[in-house]
C-alpha positions as CSV (number, residue, x, y, z in Angstrom):
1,X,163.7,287.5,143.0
2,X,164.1,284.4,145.4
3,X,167.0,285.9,146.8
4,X,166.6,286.7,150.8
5,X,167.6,290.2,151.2
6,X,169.3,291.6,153.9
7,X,168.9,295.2,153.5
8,X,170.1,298.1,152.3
9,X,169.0,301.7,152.3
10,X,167.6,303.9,155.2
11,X,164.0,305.1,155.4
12,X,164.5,308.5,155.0
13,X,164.8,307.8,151.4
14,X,161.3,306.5,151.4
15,X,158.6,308.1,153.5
16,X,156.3,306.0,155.6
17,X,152.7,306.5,154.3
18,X,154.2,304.9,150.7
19,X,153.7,301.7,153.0
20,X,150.6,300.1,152.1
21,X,151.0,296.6,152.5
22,X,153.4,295.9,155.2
23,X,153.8,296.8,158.8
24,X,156.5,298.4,160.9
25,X,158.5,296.0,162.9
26,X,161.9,294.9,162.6
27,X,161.4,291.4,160.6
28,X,161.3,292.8,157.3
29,X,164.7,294.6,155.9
30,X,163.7,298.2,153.9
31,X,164.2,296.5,150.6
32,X,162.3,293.5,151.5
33,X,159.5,295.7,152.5
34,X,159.9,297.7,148.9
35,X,160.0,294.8,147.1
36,X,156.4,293.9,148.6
37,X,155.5,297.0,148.2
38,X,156.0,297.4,144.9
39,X,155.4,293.5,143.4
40,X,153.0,292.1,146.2
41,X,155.2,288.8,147.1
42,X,158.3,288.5,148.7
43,X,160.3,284.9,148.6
44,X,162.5,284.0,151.8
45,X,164.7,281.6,151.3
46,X,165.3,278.5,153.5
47,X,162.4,278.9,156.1
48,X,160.8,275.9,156.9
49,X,163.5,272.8,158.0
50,X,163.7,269.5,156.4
51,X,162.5,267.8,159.5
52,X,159.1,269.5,159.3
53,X,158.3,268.9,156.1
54,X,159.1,265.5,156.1
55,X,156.4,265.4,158.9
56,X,154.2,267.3,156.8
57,X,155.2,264.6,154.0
58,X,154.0,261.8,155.9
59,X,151.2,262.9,157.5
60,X,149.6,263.5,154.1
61,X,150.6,260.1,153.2
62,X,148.9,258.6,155.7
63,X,145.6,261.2,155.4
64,X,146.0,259.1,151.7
65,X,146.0,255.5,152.9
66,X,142.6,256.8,155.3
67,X,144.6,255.5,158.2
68,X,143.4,259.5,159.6
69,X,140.3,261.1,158.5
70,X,140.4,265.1,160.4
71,X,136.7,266.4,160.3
72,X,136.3,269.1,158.0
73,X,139.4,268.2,155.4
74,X,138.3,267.7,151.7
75,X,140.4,265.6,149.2
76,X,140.6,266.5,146.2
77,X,141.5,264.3,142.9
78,X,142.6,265.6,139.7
79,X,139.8,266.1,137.0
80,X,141.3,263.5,134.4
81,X,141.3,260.4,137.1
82,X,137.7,258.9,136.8
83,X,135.8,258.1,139.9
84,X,135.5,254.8,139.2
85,X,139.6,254.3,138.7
86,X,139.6,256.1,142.1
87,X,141.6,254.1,144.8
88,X,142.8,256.2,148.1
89,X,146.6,256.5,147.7
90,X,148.6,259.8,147.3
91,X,149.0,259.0,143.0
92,X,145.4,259.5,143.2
93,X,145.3,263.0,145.8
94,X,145.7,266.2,144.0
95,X,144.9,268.4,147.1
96,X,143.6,268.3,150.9
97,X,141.8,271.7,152.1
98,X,140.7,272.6,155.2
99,X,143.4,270.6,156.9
100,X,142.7,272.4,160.5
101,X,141.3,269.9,162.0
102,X,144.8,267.5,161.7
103,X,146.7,269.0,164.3
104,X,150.3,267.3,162.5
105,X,149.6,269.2,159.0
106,X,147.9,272.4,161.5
107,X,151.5,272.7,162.8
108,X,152.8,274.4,159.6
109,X,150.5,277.1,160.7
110,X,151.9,277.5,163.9
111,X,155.0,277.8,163.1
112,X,157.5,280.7,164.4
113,X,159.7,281.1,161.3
114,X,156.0,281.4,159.6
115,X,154.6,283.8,162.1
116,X,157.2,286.0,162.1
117,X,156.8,287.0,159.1
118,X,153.0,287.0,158.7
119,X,152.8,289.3,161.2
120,X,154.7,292.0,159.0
121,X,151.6,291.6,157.0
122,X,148.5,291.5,159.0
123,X,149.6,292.5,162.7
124,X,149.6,290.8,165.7
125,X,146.0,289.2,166.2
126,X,146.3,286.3,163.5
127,X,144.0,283.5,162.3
128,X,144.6,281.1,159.8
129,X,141.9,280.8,157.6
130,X,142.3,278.7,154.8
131,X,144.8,276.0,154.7
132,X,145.9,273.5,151.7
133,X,148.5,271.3,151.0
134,X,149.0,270.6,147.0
135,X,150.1,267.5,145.3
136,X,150.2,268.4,141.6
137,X,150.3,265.3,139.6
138,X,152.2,264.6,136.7
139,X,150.3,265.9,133.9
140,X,147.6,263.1,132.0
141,X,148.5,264.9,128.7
142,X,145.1,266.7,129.2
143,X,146.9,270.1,130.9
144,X,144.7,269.5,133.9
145,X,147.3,269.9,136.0
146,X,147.3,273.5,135.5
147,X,145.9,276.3,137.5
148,X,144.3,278.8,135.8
149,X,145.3,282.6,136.7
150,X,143.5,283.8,139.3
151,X,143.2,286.1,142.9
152,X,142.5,284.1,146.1
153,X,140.5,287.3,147.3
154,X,137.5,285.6,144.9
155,X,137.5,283.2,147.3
156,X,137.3,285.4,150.8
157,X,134.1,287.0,152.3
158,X,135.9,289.2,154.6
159,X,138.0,292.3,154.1
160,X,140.3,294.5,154.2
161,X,142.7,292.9,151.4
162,X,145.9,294.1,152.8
163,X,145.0,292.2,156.0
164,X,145.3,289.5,154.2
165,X,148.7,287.2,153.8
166,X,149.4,283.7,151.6
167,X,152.3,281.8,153.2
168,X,153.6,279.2,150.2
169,X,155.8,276.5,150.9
170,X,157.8,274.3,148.4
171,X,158.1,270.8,149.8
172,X,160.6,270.1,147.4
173,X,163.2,271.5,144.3
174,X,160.1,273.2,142.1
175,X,160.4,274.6,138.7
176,X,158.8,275.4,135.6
177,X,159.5,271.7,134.7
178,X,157.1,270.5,137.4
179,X,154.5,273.7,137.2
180,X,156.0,276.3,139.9
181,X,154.0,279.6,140.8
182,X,153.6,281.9,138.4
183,X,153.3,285.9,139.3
184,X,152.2,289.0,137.8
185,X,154.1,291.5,140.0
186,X,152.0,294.4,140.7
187,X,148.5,293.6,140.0
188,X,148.3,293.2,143.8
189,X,147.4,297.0,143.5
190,X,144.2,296.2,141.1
191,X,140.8,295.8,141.8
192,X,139.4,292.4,142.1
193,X,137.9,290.5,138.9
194,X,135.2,288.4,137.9
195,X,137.0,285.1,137.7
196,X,135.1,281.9,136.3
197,X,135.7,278.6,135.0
198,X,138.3,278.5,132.5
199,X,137.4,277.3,128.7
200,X,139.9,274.7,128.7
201,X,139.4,271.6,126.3
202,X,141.0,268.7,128.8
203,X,138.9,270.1,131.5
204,X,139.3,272.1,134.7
205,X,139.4,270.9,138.3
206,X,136.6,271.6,140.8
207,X,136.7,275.3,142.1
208,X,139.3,276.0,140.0
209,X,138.0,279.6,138.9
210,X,140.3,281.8,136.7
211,X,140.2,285.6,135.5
212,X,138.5,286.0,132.1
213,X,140.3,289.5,131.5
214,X,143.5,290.4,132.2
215,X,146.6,292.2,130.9
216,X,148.3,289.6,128.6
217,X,151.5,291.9,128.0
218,X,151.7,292.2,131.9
219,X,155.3,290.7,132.8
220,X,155.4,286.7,134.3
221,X,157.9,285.2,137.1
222,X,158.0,282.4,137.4
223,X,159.2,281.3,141.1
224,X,162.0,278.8,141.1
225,X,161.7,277.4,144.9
226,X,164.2,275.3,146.7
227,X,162.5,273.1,149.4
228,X,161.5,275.1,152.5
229,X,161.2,278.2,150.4
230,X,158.3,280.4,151.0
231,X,156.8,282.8,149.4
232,X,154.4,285.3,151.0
233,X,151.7,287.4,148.6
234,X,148.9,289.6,148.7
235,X,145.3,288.1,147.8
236,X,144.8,290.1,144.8
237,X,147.9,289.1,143.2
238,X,147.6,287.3,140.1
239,X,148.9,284.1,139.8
240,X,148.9,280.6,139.1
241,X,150.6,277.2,137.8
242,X,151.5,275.7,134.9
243,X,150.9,271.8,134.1
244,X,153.7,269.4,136.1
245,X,155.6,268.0,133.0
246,X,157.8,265.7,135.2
247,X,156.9,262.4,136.0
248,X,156.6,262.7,139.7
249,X,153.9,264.8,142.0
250,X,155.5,268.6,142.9
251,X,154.4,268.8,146.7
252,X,153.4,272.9,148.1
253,X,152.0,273.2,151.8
254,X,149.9,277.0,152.5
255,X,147.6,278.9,154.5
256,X,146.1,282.0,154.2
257,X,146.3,284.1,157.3
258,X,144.4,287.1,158.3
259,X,144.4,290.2,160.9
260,X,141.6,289.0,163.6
261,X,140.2,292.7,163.2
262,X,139.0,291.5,159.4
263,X,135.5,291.8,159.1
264,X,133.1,289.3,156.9
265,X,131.6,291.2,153.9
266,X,128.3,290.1,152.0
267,X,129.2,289.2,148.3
268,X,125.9,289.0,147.0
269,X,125.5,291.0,144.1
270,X,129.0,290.7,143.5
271,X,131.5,289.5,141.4
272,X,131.8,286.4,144.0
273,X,128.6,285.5,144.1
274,X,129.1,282.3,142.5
275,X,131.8,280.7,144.2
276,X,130.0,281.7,147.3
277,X,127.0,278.8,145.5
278,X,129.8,276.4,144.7
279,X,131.3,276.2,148.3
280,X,127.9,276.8,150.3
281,X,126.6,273.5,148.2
282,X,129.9,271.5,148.9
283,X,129.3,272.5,152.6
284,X,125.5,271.2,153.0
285,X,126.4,267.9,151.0
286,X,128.9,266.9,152.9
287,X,127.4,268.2,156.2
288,X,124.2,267.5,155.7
289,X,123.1,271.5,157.0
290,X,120.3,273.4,155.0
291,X,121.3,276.8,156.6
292,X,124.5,277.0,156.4
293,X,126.1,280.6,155.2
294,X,129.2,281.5,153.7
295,X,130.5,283.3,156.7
296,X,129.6,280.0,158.4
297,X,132.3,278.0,156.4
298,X,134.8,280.7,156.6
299,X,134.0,281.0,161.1
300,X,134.4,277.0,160.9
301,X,137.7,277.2,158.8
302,X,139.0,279.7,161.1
303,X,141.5,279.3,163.8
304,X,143.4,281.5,166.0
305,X,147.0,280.9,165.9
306,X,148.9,284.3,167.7
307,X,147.1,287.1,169.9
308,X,143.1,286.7,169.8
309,X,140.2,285.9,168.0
310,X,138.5,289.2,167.9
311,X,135.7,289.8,164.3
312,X,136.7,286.4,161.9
């Protein structure tokens, strides 16, 4: 699966309107285009170079030492370290979010190899809109290391879905060893779920939602990543990680990117309604604004990184 295919086959063999997902250019080969199709990620091998992620590397290493402090990030430390043990220093960092505002980390976002390929996915007009780099810690022995299966598209006011891409780095060797991705192929083509905090007894980091209901026979892969490896999948794709069983922290840098023609949707009512509460609190704590809106966060998170910034 993490194989990067060259292509074989012609397109008469499979007509154009079974193409939901992915666009016509001349990036993707016909099988790499099927595979998405038909499992909702695609791997490519060997994308990002060392050299960048080493700068990636140490420019979270220094957002840990508070020697830079971008406006907007949030750092986030695993559930099991109490916040009087907290000390800044990357054995104590589980996540950044909302990195746009470093310009150093913002570069994995602007990337060409990146691009390229995104743009088989939402088009030409692209924004990044949600941008994390992970630093899974070494499990406490409490599994909170784990990420609970789950869609990203909980997480998103704004729509259409298959506008929607996840580029997924590995910053280094990952495996089941040290809690890689985990897929269900196909459930990209499902609805989305009501997704909630799972009922875990060693607890369950902030935000970390999971689906209550889903197909437990439905076949798992688990992605086996090389460093500069990166996956691509759709936001209803279920997925997630197991608990990082080595003794060192298994490094991941993303971002969500979406077609500028996306439009923001109004979740109340819906299944999202509470993480919309959860990240509209965060938001007015740490901003101190009473008024602030969902679609607020998501327009501040936002940035325009090919073509133009047209509805997000």
């Amino acid at each position: 699966i993490a194989r990067h295919t060259s292509g074989v086959g012609s397109l008469a063999s499979f007509h154009p309107q079974q193409f939901q997902y992915t666009r016509e250019n001349n990036v993707l080969s016909l099988e790499q285009r099927k595979f998405y199709e038909g499992n909702g990620f695609l791997v490519i091998k060997n994308l990002v170079s060392d050299a960048d992620i080493q700068r990636f590397r140490n420019e979270f290493e220094r957002i840990c030492r508070e020697e830079v402090k971008p406006f907007g990030l949030l750092v986030m430390r695993d559930v099991s370290i109490p916040k009087s043990e907290y000390v800044p220093s990357e054995k104590m960092i589980s996540k950044v979010q909302d990195f746009q505002g470093d310009e150093e980390l913002f570069r994995y976002c602007t990337l060409p190899e990146i691009l390229k390929y995104v743009e088989c996915f939402t088009g030409p007009n692209i924004m990044a809109m949600h941008t994390m780099l992970i630093n899974k810690p070494p499990d406490s022995g409490k599994k909170t290391s784990r990420h609970p299966l789950h869609q990203d598209l909980h997480y998103f006011p704004f729509r259409p879905s298959n506008s929607i891409v996840c580029a997924w780095t590995a910053m280094e060797h990952i495996d089941r060893n040290n809690g890689c991705l985990v897929v269900l192929p196909g459930t990209h083509k499902g609805p989305l779920k009501p997704h909630d905090y799972p009922q875990w007894e060693g607890g369950v980091n902030f935000i970390f939602h999971g689906i209550q209901d889903y197909d437990k026979n439905n076949a798992r892969v688990h992605l086996v990543m090389e460093k500069g490896d990166t996956v691509f999948f759709h936001p209803l794709l279920i997925h997630g990680s197991g608990r990082n069983k080595s003794q060192g922290f298994r490094k991941a840098i993303s971002c969500h990117f979406a077609d500028a023609n996306c439009h923001y949707i109004d979740v109340e009512g819906t299944s999202q309604e509470n993480i919309e509460k959860e990240v509209v609190n965060v938001a007015r704590k740490k901003h101190g604004l009473k008024d602030i809106t969902l679609k607020d966060v998501w327009t501040f998170r936002g940035r325009v990184v090919k073509g133009e910034r047209i509805n997000l």
